[in-house]
C-alpha positions as CSV (number, residue, x, y, z in Angstrom):
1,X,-0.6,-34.2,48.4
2,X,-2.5,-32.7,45.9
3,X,-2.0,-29.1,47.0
4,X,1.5,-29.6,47.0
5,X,1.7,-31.0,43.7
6,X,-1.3,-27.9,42.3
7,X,1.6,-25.5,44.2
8,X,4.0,-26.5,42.4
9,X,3.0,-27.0,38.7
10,X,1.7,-23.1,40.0
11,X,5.0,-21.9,40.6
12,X,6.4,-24.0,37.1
13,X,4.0,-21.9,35.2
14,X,4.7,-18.5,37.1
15,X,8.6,-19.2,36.7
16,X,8.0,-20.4,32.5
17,X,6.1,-17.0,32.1
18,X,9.1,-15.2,33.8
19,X,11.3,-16.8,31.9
20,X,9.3,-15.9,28.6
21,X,8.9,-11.9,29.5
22,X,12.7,-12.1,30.4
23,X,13.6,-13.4,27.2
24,X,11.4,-11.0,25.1
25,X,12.8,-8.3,26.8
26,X,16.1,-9.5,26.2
27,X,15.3,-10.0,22.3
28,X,14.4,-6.4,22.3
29,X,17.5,-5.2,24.0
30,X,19.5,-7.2,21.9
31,X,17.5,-6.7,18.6
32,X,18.9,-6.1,15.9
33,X,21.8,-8.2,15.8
34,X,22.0,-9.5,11.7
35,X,20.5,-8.2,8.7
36,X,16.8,-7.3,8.4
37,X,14.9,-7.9,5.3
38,X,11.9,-5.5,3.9
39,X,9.5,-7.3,1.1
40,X,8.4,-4.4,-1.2
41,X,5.0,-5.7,-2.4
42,X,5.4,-3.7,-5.5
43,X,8.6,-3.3,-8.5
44,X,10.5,0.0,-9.5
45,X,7.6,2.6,-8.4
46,X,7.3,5.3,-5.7
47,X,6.6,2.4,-3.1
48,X,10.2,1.0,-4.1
49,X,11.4,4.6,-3.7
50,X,10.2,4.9,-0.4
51,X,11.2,1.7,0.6
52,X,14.4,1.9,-0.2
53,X,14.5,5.6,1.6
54,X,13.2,4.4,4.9
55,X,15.9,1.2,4.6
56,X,18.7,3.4,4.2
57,X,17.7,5.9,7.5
58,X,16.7,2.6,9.5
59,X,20.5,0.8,8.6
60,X,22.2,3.9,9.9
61,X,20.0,3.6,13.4
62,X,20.4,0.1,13.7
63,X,23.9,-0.3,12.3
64,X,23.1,-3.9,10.1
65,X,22.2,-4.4,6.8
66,X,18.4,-3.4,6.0
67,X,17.7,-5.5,2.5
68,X,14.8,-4.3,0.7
69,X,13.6,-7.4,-1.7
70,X,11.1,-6.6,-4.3
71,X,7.7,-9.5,-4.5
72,X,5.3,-7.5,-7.0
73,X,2.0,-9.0,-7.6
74,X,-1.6,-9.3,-7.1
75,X,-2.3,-6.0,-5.7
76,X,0.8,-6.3,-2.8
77,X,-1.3,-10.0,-2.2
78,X,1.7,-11.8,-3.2
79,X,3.8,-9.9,-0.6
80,X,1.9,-10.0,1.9
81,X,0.9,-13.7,1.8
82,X,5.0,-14.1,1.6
83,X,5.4,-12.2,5.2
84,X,2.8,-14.4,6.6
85,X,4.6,-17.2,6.3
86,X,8.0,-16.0,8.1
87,X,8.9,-16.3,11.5
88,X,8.0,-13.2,13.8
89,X,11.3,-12.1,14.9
90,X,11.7,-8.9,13.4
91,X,13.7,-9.6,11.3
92,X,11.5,-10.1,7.7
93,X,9.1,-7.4,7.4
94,X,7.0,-5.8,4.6
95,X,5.8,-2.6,2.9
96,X,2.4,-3.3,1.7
97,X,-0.7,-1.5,0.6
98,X,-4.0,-1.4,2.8
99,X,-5.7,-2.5,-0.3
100,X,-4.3,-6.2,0.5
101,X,-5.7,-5.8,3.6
102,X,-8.9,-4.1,3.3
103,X,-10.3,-4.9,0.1
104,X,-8.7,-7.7,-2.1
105,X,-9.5,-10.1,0.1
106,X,-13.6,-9.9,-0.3
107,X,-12.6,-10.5,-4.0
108,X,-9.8,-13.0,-4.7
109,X,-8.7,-16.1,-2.6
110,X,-5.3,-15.1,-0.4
111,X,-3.4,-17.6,1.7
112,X,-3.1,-15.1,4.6
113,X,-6.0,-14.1,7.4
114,X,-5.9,-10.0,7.1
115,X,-6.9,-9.3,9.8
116,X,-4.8,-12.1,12.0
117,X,-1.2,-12.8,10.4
118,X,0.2,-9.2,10.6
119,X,1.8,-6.9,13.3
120,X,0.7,-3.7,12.0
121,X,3.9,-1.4,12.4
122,X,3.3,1.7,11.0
123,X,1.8,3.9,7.6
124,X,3.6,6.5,6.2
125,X,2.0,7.6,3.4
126,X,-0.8,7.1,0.7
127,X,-1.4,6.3,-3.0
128,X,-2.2,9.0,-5.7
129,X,-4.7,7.9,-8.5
130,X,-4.3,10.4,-11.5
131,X,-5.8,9.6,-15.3
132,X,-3.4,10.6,-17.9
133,X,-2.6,10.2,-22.1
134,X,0.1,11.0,-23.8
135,X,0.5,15.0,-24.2
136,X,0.5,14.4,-28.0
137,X,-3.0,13.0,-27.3
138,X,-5.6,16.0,-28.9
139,X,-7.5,15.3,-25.5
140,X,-7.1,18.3,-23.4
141,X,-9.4,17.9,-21.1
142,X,-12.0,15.3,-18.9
143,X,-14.7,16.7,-20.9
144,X,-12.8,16.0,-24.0
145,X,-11.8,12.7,-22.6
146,X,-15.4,11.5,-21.7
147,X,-16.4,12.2,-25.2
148,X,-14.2,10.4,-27.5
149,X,-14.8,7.6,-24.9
150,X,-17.9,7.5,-26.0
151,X,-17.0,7.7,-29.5
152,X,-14.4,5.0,-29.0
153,X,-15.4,2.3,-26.7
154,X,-13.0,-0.2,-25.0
155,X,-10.5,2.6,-24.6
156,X,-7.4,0.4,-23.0
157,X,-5.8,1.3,-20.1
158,X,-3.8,0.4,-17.7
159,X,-3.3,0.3,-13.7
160,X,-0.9,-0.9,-11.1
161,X,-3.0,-4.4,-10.7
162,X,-6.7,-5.8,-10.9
163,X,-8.6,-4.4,-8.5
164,X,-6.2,-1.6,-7.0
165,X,-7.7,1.5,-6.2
166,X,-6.6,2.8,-9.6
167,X,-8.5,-0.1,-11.3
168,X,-11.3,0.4,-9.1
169,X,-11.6,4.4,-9.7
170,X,-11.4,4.4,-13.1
171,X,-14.3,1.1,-13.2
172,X,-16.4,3.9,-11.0
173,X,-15.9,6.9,-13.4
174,X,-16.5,4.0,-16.0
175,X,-19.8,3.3,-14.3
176,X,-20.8,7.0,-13.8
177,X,-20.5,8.2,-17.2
178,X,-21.4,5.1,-19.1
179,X,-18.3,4.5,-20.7
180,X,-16.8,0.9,-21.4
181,X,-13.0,0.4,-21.1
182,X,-10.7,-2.7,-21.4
183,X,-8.1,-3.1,-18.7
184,X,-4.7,-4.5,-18.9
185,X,-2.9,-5.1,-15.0
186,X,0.0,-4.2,-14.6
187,X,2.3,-5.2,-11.3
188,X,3.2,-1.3,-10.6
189,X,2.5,2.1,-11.9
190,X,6.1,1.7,-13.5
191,X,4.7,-0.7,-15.8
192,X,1.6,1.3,-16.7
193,X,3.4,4.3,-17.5
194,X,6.0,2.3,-19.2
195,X,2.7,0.9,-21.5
196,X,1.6,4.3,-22.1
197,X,5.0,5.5,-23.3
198,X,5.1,2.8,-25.7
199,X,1.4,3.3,-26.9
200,X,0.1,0.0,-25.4
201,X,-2.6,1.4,-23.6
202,X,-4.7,4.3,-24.4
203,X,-4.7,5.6,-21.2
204,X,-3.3,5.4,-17.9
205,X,-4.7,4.9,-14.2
206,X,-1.4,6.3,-12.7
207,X,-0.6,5.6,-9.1
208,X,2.0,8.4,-8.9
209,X,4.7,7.3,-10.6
210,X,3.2,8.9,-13.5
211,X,4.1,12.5,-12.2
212,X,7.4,12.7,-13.3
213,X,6.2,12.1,-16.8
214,X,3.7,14.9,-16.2
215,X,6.5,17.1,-15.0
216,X,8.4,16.3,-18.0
217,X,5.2,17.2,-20.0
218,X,5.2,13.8,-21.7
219,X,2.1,13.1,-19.9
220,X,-1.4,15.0,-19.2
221,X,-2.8,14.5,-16.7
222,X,-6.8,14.9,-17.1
223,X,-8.4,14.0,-14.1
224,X,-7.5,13.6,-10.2
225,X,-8.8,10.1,-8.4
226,X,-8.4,8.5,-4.7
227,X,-8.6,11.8,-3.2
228,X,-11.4,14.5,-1.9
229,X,-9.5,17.6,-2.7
230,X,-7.4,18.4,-5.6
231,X,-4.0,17.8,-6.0
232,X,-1.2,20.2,-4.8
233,X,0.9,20.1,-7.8
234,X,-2.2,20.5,-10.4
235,X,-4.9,22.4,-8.6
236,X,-6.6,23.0,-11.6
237,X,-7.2,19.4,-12.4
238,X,-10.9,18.2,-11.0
239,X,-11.6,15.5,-9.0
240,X,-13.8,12.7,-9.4
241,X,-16.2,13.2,-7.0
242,X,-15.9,17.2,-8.4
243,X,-17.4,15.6,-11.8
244,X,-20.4,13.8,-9.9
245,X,-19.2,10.4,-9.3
246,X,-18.2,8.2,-6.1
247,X,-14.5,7.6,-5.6
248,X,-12.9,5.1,-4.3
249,X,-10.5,6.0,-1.2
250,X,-6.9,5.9,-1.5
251,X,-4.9,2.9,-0.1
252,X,-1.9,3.7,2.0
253,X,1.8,2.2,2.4
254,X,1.7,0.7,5.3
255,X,4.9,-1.3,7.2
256,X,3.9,-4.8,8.7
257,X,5.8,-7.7,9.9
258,X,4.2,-11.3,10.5
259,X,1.9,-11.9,13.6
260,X,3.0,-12.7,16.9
261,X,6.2,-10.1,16.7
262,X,7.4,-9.3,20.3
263,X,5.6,-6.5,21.6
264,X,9.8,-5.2,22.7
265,X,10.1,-5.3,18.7
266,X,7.5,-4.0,17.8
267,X,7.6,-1.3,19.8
268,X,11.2,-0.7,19.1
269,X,10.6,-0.8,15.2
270,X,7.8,1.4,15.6
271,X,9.7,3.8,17.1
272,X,12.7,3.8,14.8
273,X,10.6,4.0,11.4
274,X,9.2,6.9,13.0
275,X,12.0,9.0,13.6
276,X,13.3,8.0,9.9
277,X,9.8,9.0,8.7
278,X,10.1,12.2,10.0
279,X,13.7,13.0,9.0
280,X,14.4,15.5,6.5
281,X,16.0,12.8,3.9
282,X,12.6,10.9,3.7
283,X,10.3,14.0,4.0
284,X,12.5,15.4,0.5
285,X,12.2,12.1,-0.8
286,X,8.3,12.2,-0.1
287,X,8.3,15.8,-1.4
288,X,10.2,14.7,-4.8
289,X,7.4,11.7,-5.3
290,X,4.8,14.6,-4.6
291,X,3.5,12.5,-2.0
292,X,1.9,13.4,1.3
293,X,3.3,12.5,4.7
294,X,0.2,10.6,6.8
295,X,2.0,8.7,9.6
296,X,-0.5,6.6,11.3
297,X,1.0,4.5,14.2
298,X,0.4,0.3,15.4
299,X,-2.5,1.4,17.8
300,X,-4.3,3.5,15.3
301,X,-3.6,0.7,12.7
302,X,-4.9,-1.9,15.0
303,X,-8.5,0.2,15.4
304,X,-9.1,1.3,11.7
305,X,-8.2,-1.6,9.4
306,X,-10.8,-4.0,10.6
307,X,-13.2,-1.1,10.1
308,X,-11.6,-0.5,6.4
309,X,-12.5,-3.7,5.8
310,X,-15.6,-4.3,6.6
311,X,-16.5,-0.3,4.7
312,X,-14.8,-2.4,2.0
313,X,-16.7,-5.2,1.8
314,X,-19.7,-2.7,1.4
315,X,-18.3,-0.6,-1.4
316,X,-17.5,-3.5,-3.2
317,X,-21.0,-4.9,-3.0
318,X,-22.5,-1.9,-4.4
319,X,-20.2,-2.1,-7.0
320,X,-21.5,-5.1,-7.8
321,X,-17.5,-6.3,-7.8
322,X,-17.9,-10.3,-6.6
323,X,-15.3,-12.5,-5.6
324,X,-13.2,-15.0,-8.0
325,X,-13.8,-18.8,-7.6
């Protein structure tokens, strides 16, 4: 009696987890069938830009509505702790930076696991960390910089949020030079450049927004930041690690939705933000933002932020950064 009844709760659960592939598979066949939503974690900056470029390719794919919705704050913290909280279906994703997922979390409390509430989708490209003034500043150079720092502590400046890898440069060329600054968060590199142009801040940690000002030769650009080699459209400008201090590696843009997203989603997203990725429309777009093309896919997502995160935790220690009560 009771080997019938264990055979045949057996063949309940075999039939259930039939049914549950079958219908996964279905949703990925049949997906996407209404509008799809994409939380920008930051406002009117070359993360919008890009957003809004890779909504546009994906909408003619998928033939719906691809609605980007702008949720700025805390670093891309607020967005992403928005996405955790929707339903996996596929239809509310995110463009986030690593940053929220890598490094904020060892120092501010978040209402989302990083390392367990996301489907990692796909990265596309990175952040660019550039110090600038005004070009009617008489600073010409880092050198020049560096010394009327000194000669003026508590230099304001500005930066696309507390604790983003602009923040977090600049506080390490702070450290390395002994120079004191007082920093004013912004919630994008809009803003900051914005503040600049208005002569709010002294400086700015721009996150490459501020390039079209430094095209327009209303900015200078001094010194170069989140990156090992010098920049392609300034060559002449030095790094930070050129003038013998650590940097702090770039965040990327990366493309998540919430955890538990069909793997027949998933993949299919994957695969579609890819071939838009690579199309000519977003490679000019990237090219106009003078911002390089690193496509990273879910797999290679899934092995390197948990190791991002823990190198972050270390950095931060020897910074001496600790985490907010």
């Amino acid at each position: 009696m009771n080997i019938r009844k264990n055979s045949r709760l057996c063949i309940m659960a075999c039939l259930a987890l039939v049914f549950l592939f079958s219908a996964a598979l279905a949703s990925g066949q049949t997906y996407p069938d209404k509008p799809i939503t994409i939380y920008c974690a930051y406002a009117a900056d070359t993360t919008d830009l890009t957003t809004r470029s890779l909504a546009e390719g994906v909408e003619k794919v998928f033939g719906v509505p691809v609605v980007v919705e702008n949720k700025p704050g805390g670093g891309s913290t607020v967005c992403a702790g928005l996405l955790a909280t929707k339903k996996p279906d596929g239809y509310t994703l995110g463009v986030i930076s690593t940053g929220a997922l890598r490094l904020l979390p060892h120092l501010m409390k978040i209402s989302y696991d990083p390392l367990k509430d996301f489907t990692l989708i796909m990265q596309y490209s990175r952040f660019l960390g550039g110090l600038c003034v005004l070009s009617e500043s008489p600073i010409k150079t880092v050198d020049d910089f560096i010394a009327y720092a000194k000669a003026h502590p508590n230099l304001s400046y500005g930066s696309p949020g507390m604790y983003s890898q602009q923040n977090l440069a600049v506080e390490l060329f702070a450290q390395c030079k002994g120079l004191t600054f007082k920093h004013v968060p912004y919630k994008s590199g809009a803003e900051t450049s914005t503040a600049l142009l208005g002569k709010h801040i002294d400086f700015a940690a721009g996150s490459g927004t501020h390039l079209r000002y430094v095209k327009q030769g209303v900015f200078r650009e001094l010194l170069t930041y989140n990156s090992n080699q010098r920049s392609h459209y300034n060559p002449k400008l030095p790094t930070l690690e050129e003038i013998g201090c650590q940097d702090f590696p770039a965040n990327a843009m990366i493309l998540v939705g919430p955890k538990g997203l069909p793997e027949p989603i998933a993949k299919k997203l994957g695969e579609t933000f890819k071939k838009v990725s690579e199309s000519a429309a977003f490679q000019s777009k990237l090219t106009s933002l003078d911002l390089p093309y690193d496509y990273k896919g879910q797999a290679q997502l899934e092995r390197e932020i948990p190791e991002l995160y823990a190198a972050g935790k270390v950095l931060l220690t020897k910074m001496g950064a600790k985490k907010a009560e």
